[in-house]
TORPA-309145 format. One record per residue: residue in one letter; x, y, z of N, C-alpha, C in turn. Coordinates in steps of 0.001 Angstrom, whole numbers, padded with zeros to 6 digits, always signed. Atoms other than C-alpha are relative to their C-alpha. Last residue first. Layout:
N
AXYZXYZXYZ ...
% end
This chain:
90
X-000618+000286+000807-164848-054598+023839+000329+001543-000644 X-000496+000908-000084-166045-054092+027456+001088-000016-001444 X-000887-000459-000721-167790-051298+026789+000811-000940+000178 X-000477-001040+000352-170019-052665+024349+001914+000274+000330 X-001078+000803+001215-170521-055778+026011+000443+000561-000639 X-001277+000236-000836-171555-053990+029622+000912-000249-001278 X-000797-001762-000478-174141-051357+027068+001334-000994+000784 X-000795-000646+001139-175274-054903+025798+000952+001499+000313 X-000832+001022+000249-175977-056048+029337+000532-000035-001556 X-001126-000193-001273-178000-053150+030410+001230-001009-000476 X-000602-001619+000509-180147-053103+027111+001145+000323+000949 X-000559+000345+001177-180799-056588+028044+000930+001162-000493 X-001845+001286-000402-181325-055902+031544+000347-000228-001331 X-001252-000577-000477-183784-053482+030112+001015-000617+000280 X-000278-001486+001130-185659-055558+027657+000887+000678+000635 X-001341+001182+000432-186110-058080+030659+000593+000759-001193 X-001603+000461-000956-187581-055603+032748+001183-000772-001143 X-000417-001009+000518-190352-055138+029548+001478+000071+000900 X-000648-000039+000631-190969-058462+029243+001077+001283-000095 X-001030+000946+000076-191951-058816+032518+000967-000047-001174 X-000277+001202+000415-194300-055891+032958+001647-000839-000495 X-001145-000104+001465-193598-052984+034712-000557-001320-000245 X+000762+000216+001249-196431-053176+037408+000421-000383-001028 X-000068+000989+000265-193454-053623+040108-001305-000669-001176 X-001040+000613+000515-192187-050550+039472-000376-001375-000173 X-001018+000578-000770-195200-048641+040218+001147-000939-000415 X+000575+001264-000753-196619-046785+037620+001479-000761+000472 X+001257-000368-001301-195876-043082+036334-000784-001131+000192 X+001615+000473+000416-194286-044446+032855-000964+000504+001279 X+000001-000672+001027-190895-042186+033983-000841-000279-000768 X+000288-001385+000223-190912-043027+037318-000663+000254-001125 X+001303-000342-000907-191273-046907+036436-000795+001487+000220 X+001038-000411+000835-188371-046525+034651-001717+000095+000456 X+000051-001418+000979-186577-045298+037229-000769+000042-001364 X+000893-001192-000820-187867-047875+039661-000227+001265-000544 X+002003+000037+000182-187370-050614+037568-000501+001161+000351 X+000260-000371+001242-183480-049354+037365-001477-000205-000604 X-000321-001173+000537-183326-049196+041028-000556+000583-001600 X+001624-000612-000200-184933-052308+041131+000255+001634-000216 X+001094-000040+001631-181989-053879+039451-000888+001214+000245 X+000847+000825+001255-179806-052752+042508-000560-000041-000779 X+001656+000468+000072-177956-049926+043807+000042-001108-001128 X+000109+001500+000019-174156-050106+045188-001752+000234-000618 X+000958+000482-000955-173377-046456+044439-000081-001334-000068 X-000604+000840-001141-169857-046300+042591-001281-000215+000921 X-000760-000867-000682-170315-043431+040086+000230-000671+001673 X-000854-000783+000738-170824-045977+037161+000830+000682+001418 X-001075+001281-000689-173748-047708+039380+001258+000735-000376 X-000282-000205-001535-175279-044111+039111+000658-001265+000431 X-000457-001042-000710-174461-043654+035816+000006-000245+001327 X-001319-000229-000108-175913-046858+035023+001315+001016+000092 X-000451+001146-000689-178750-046509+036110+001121-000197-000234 X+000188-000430-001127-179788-043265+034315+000523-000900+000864 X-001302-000666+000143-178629-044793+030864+000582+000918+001763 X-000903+000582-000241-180607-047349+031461+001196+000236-000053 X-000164+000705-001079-184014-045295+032467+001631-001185+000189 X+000638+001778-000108-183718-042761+030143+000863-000433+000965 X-001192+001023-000741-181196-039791+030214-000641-001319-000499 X-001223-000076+000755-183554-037265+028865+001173-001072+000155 X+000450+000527+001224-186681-038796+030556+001543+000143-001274 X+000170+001012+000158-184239-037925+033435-000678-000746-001365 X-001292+000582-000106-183495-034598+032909+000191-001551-000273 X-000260-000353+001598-187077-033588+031905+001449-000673+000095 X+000914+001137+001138-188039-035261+035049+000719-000174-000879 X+001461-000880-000140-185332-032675+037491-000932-001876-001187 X+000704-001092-000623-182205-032893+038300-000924+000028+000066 X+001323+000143+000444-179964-035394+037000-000559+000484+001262 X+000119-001286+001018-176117-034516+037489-001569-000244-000452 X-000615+000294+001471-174542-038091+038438-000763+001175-001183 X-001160-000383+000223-175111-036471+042060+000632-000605-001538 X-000769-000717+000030-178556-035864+041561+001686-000241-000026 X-000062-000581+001427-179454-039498+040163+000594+001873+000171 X-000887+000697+000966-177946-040752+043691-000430+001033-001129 X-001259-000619+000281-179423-038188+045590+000707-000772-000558 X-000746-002129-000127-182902-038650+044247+001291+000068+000148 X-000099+000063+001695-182436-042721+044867+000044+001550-000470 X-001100+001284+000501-181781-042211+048217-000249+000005-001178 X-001006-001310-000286-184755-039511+048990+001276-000762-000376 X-000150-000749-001411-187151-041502+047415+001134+000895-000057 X-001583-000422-000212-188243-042486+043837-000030+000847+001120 X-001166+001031+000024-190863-045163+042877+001437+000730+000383 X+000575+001255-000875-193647-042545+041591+001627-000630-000023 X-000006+000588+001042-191920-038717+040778-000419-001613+000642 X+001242+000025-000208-192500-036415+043644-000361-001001-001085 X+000715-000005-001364-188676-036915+044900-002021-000233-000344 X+000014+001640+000061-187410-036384+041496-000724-000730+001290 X+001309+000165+001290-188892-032587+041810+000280-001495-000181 X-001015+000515+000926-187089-031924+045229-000866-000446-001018 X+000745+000625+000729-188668-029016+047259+000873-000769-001426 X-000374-000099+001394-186231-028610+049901-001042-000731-000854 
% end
């Protein structure tokens, strides 16, 4: 099976079927989603993945390795991750 998340940097066959089964298919899908909305869907639908997960997807989606991301920029997401919990929450 030619899988198109699959050829994307930072994303295997595990991560692929996670974002498939919360319905992300393809790049365009994903860029559509972004990286914290993409992550949390898939925590959402009960996978156990970690942060890196969410480095990894953005990562994809700049086409460099996850752990290039710079520092501020991780921390930007967890932020963005941790307003989306406070949201919801209240």
């Amino acid at each position: 099976m030619n899988d198109e998340l699959q050829h994307l940097k930072n994303l295997g066959k595990t991560s692929a079927q996670w974002l498939h089964a919360v319905g992300i298919h393809s790049a365009s899908d994903l860029r559509r989603m972004g990286a914290v909305n993409a992550y949390q869907a898939v925590r959402t639908r009960g996978f156990r993945a970690s942060k890196v997960l969410l480095y990894a997807i953005e990562g994809a989606l700049l086409d460099m390795h996850w752990n290039d991301i710079p520092v501020e920029r991780k921390a930007a997401l967890i932020q963005q991750l941790d307003a989306r919990a406070v949201q919801k929450n209240n």
